[in-house]
MIKE-208435 format. One record per residue (C-alpha): residue number from 1; residue in three letters; chain; x, y, z. Coordinates in nm, 4 decimals, padded with zeros to 6 digits. Example, Ala and Ser with C-alpha at 12.3 -4.5 7.8 and 13.67 -1.06 7.14 Angstrom:
! MIKE-208435
<1,'ALA','A',<01.2300,-00.4500,00.7800>>
<2,'SER','A',<01.3670,-00.1060,00.7140>>
This chain:
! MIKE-208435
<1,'UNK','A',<-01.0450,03.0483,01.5840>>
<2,'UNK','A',<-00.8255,02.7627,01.6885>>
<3,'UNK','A',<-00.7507,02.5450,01.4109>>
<4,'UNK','A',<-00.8386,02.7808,01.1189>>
<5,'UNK','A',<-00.5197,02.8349,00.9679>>
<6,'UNK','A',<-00.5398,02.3798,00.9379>>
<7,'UNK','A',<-00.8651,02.4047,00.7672>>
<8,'UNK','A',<-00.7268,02.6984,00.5345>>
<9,'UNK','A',<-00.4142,02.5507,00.4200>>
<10,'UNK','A',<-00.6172,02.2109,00.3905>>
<11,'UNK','A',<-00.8215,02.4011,00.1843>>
<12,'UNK','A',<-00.5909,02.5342,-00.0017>>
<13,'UNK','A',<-00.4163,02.2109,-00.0614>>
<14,'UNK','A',<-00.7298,02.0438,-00.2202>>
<15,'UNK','A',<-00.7980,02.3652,-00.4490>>
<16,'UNK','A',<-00.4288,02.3184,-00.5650>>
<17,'UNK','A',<-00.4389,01.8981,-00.6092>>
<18,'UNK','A',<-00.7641,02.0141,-00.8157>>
<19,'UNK','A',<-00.6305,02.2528,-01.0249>>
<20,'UNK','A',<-00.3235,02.0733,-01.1203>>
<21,'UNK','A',<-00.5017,01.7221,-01.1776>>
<22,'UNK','A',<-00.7493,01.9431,-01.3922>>
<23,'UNK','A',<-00.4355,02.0889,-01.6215>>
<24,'UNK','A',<-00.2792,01.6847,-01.6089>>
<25,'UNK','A',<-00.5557,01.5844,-01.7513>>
<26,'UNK','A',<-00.6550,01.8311,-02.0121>>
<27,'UNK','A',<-00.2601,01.7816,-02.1528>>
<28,'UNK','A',<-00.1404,02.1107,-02.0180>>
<29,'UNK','A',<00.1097,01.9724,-01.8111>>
<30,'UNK','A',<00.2438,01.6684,-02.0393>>
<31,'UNK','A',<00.3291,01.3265,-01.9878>>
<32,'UNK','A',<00.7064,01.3802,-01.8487>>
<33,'UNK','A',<00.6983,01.7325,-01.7808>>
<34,'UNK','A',<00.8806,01.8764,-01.4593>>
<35,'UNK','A',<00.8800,02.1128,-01.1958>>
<36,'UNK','A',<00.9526,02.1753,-00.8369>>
<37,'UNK','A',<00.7012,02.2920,-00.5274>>
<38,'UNK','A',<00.8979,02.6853,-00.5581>>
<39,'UNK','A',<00.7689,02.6838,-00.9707>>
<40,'UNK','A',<00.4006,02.5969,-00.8594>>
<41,'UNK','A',<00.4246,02.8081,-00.5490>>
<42,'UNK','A',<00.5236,03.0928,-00.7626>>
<43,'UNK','A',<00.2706,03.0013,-01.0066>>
<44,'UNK','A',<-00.0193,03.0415,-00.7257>>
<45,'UNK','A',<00.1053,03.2891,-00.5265>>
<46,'UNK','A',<00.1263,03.0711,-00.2441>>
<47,'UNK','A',<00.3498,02.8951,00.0047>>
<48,'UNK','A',<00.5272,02.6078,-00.0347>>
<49,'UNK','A',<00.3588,02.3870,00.2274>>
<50,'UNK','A',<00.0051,02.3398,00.0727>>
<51,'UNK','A',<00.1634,02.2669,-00.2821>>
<52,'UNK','A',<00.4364,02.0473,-00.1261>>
<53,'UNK','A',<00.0825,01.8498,00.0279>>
<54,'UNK','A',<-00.0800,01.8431,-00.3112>>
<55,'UNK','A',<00.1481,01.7200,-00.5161>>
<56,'UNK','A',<00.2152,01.4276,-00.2628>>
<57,'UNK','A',<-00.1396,01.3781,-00.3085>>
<58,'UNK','A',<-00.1219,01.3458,-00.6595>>
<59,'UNK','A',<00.1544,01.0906,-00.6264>>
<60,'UNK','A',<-00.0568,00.9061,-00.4322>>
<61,'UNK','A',<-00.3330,00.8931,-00.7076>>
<62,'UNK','A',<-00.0458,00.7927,-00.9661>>
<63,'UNK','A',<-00.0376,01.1235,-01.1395>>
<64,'UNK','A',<00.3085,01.2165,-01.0631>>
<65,'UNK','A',<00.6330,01.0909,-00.9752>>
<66,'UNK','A',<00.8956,01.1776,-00.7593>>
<67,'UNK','A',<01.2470,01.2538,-00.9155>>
<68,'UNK','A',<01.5372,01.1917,-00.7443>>
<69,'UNK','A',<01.5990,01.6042,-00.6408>>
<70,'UNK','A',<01.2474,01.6618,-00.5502>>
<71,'UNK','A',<01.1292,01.7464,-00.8579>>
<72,'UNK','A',<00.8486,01.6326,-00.9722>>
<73,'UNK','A',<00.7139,01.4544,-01.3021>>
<74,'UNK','A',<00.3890,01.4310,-01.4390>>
<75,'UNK','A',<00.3502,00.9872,-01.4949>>
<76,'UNK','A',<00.4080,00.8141,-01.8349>>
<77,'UNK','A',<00.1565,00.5926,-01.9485>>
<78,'UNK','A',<00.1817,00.3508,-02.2303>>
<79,'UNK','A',<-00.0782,00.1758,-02.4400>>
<80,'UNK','A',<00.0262,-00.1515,-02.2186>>
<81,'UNK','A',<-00.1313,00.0605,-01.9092>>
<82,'UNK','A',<-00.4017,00.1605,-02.0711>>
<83,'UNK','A',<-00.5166,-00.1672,-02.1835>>
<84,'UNK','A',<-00.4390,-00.2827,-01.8179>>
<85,'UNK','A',<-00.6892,00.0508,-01.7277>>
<86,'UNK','A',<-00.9821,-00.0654,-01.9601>>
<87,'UNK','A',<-00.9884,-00.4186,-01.8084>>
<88,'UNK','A',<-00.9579,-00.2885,-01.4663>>
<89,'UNK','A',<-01.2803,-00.0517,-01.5139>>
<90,'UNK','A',<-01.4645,-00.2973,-01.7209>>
<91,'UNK','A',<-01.4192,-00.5339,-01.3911>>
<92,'UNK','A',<-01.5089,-00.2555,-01.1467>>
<93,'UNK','A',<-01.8352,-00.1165,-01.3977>>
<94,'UNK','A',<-01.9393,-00.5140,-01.4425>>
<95,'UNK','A',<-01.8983,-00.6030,-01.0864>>
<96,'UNK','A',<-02.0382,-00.2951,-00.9430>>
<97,'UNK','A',<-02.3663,-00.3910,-01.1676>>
<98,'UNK','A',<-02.4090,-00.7756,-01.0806>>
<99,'UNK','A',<-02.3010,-00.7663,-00.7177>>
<100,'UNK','A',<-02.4800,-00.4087,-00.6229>>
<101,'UNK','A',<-02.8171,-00.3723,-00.8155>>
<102,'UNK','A',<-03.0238,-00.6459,-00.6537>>
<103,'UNK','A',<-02.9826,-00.3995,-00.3542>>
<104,'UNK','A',<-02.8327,-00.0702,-00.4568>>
<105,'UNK','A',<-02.9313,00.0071,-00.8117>>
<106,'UNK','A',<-03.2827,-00.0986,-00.6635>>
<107,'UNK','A',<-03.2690,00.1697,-00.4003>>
<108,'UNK','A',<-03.1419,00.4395,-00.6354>>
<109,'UNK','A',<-03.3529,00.7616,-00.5148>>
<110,'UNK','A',<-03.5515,00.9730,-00.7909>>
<111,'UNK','A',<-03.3180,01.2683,-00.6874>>
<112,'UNK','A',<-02.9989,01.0398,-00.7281>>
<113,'UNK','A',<-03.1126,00.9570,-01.0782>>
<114,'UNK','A',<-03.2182,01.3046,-01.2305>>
<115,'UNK','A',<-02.8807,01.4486,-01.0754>>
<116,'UNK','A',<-02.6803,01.1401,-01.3306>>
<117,'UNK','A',<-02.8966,01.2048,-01.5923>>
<118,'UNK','A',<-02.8460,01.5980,-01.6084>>
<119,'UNK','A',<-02.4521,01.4964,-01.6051>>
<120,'UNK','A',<-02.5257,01.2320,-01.8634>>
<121,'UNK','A',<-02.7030,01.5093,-02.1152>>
<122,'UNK','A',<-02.4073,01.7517,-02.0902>>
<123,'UNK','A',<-02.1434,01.4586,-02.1231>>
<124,'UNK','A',<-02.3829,01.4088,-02.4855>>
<125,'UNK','A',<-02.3598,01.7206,-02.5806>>
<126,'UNK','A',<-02.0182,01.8053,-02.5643>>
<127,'UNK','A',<-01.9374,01.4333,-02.7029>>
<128,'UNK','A',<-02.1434,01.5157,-03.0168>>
<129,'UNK','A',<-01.9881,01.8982,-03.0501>>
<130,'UNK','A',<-01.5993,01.6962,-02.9801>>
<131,'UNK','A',<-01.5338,01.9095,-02.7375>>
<132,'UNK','A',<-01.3295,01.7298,-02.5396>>
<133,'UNK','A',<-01.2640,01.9528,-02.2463>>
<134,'UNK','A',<-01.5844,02.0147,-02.1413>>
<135,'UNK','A',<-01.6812,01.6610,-02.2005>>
<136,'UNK','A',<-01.3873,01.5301,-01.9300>>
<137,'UNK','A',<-01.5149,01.7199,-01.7236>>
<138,'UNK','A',<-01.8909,01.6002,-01.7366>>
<139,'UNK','A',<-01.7741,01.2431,-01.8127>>
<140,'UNK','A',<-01.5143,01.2191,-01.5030>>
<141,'UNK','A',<-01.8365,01.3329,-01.2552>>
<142,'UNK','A',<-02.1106,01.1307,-01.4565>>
<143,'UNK','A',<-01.8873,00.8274,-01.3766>>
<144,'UNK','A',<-01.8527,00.9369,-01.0213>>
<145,'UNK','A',<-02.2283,00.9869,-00.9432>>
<146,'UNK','A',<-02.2974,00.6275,-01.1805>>
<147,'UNK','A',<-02.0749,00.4799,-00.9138>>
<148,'UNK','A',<-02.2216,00.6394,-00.6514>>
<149,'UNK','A',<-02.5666,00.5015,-00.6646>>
<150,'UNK','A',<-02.4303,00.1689,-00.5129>>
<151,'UNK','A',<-02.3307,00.3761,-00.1919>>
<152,'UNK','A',<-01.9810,00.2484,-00.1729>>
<153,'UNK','A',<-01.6895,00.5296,-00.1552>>
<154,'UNK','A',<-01.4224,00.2503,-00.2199>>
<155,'UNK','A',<-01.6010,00.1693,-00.5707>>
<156,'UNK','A',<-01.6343,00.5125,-00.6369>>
<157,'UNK','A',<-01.3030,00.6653,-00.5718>>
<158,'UNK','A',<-01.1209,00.3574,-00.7198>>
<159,'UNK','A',<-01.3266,00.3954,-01.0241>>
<160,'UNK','A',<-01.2692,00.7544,-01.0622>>
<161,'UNK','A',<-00.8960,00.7408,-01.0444>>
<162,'UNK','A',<-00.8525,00.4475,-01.2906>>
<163,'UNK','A',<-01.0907,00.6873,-01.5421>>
<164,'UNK','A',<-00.8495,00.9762,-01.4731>>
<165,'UNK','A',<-00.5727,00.7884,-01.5862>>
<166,'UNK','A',<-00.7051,00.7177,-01.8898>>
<167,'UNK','A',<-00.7965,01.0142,-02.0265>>
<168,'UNK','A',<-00.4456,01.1057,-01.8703>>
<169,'UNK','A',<-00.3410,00.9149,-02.1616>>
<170,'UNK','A',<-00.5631,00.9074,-02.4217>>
<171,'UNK','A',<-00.6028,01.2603,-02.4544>>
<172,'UNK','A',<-00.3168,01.3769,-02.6375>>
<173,'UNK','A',<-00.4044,01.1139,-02.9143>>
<174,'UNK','A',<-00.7118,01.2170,-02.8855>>
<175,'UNK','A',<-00.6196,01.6137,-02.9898>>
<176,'UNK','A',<-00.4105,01.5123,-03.3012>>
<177,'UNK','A',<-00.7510,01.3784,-03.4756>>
<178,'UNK','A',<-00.8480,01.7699,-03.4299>>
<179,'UNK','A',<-01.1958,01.7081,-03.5298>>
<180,'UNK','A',<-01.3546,01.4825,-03.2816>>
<181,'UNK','A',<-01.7054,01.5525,-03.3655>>
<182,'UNK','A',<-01.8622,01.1704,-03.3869>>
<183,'UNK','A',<-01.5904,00.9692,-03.2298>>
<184,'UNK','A',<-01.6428,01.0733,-02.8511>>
<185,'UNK','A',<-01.8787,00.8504,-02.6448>>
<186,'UNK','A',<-02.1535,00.9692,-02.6448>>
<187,'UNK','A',<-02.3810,00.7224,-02.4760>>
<188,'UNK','A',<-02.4413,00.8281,-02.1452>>
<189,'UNK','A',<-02.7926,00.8814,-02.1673>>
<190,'UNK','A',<-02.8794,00.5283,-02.2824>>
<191,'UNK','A',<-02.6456,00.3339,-01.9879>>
<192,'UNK','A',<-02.8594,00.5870,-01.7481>>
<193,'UNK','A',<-03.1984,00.4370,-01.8834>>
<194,'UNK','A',<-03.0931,00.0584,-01.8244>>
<195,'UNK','A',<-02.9935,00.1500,-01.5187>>
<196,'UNK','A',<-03.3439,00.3837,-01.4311>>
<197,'UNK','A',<-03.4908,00.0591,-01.5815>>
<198,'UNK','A',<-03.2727,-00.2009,-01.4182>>
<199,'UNK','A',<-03.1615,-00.3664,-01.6675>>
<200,'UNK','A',<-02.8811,-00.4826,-01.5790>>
<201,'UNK','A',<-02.7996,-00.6346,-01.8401>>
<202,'UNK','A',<-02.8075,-00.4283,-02.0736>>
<203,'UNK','A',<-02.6155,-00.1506,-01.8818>>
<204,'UNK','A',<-02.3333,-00.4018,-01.9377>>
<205,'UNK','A',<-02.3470,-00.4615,-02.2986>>
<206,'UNK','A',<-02.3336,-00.1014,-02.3313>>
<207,'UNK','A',<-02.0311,-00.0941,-02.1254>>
<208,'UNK','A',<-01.8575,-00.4082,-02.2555>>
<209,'UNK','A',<-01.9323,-00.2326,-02.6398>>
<210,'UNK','A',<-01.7760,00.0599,-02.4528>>
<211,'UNK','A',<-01.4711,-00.0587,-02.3759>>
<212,'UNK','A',<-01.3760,-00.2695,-02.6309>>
<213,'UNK','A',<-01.4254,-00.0138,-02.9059>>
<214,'UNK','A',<-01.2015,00.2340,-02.7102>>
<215,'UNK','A',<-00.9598,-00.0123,-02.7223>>
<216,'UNK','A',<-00.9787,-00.0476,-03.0914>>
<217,'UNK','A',<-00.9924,00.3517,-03.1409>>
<218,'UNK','A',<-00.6109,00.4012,-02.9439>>
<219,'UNK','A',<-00.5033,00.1328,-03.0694>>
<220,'UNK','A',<-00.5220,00.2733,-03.3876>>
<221,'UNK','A',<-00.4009,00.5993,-03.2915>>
<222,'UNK','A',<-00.0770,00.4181,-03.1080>>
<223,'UNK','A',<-00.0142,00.2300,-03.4048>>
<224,'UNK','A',<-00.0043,00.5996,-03.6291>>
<225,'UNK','A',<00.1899,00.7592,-03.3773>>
<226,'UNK','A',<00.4403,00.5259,-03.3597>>
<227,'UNK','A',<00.4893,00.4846,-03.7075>>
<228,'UNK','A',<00.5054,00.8526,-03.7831>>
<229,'UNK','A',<00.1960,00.8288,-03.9832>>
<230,'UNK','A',<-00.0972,01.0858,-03.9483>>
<231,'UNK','A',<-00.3775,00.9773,-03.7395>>
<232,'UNK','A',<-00.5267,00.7250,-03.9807>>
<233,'UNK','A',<-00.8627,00.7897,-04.2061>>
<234,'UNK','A',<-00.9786,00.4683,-04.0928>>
<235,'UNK','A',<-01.0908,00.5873,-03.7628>>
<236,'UNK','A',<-01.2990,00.8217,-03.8902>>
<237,'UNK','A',<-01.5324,00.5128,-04.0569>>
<238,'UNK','A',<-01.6950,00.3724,-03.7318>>
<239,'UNK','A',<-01.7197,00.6898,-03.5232>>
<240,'UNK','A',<-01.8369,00.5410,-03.1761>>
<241,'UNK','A',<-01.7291,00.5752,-02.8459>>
<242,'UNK','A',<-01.4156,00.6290,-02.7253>>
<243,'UNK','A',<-01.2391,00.6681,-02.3737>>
């Protein structure tokens, strides 16, 4: 079929971009780790081309960098961009709420709803057991599908890459706590209801309260980690929501 070996290697390309974001995110591949296309070709068993294409599309997300002999490195973030990350989604969650739901949030379909709120229930549940990699997983598309009900891609994908950067960071913090059972958000059920209900309003105070107490939380753990100290007791006595 004309054109089938495109839409293979296209394939291919996104199934790659996926699986290597996925292992960026979880930690796997660290902050400053490198490699070249012919390592993650070998890796998959595949050619160069398709990897070559999904690693430029992770550069384009600001996942990786370029090094100067086409290696590449998995992107550095410090608390500085992370801060810079929480105010950016706070404006894009408080925005997308005030400007959208007269007309969007309003015309949010039944099926729309009960697809958020099964992705809110699993995001709660592997919150409250601290597992963290299930819960990315459930929290990166409950945030996708939350931004989807104002039926703008732009909000959506902007949204979603700004999240994935964050957890791009906080995550390794987040495993030297080891038990995490109490201190992962867990609130994705009750920002579903305001927005079933529209309340508006009070979708934001839950995301303001959000926020700000993630900040707290890694600000914390930055402080430990660059003092050498062990992940402080003190975040252990207010365990809400983090990133």
């Amino acid at each position: 079929m004309p054109g089938s070996d495109a839409v293979k290697r296209t394939t291919l390309r996104s199934q790659i971009a996926d699986a290597l974001r996925d292992e960026v995110i979880a930690g796997r591949l660290p902050a400053g780790g490198q490699f070249t296309v012919k390592e993650i070709a070998e890796q998959y068993g595949v050619s160069a081309t398709p990897v070559r294409e999904a690693l430029l599309d992770l550069c384009s997300q600001g996942l990786l960098d370029v090094e100067l002999h086409r290696s590449y490195r998995v992107r550095e973030f410090s608390y500085a961009d992370f801060r810079d990350m929480i105010e950016a989604r706070t404006l894009i969650v408080e925005g997308m709420f005030r400007r959208s739901a007269a007309r969007a949030l309003q015309a949010a379909t039944p099926q729309a709803l009960s697809s958020v709120r099964r992705r809110a229930e699993e995001a709660s549940r592997a919150a409250l057991a601290g597992d963290l990699d299930i819960l990315i997983g459930y929290d990166l598309r409950f945030w996708r599908e939350m931004a989807g009900l104002v039926g703008n891609p732009y909000i959506s994908d902007f949204l979603d890459r700004v999240r994935v950067q964050s957890w791009i960071f906080t995550v390794p913090l987040l495993r030297a706590l080891g038990d995490l059972r109490g201190l992962l958000w867990d609130q994705h059920a009750e920002l579903v209801e305001a927005v079933a209900s529209r309340d508006v309003e009070r979708a934001q105070q839950i995301v303001v309260a959000y926020n700000e107490h993630s900040l707290a939380l890694i600000n914390g753990l930055c402080d430990d980690a660059a003092s050498g100290r062990e992940p402080s007791d003190t975040v252990g006595t207010d365990r809400g929501p983090t990133t």
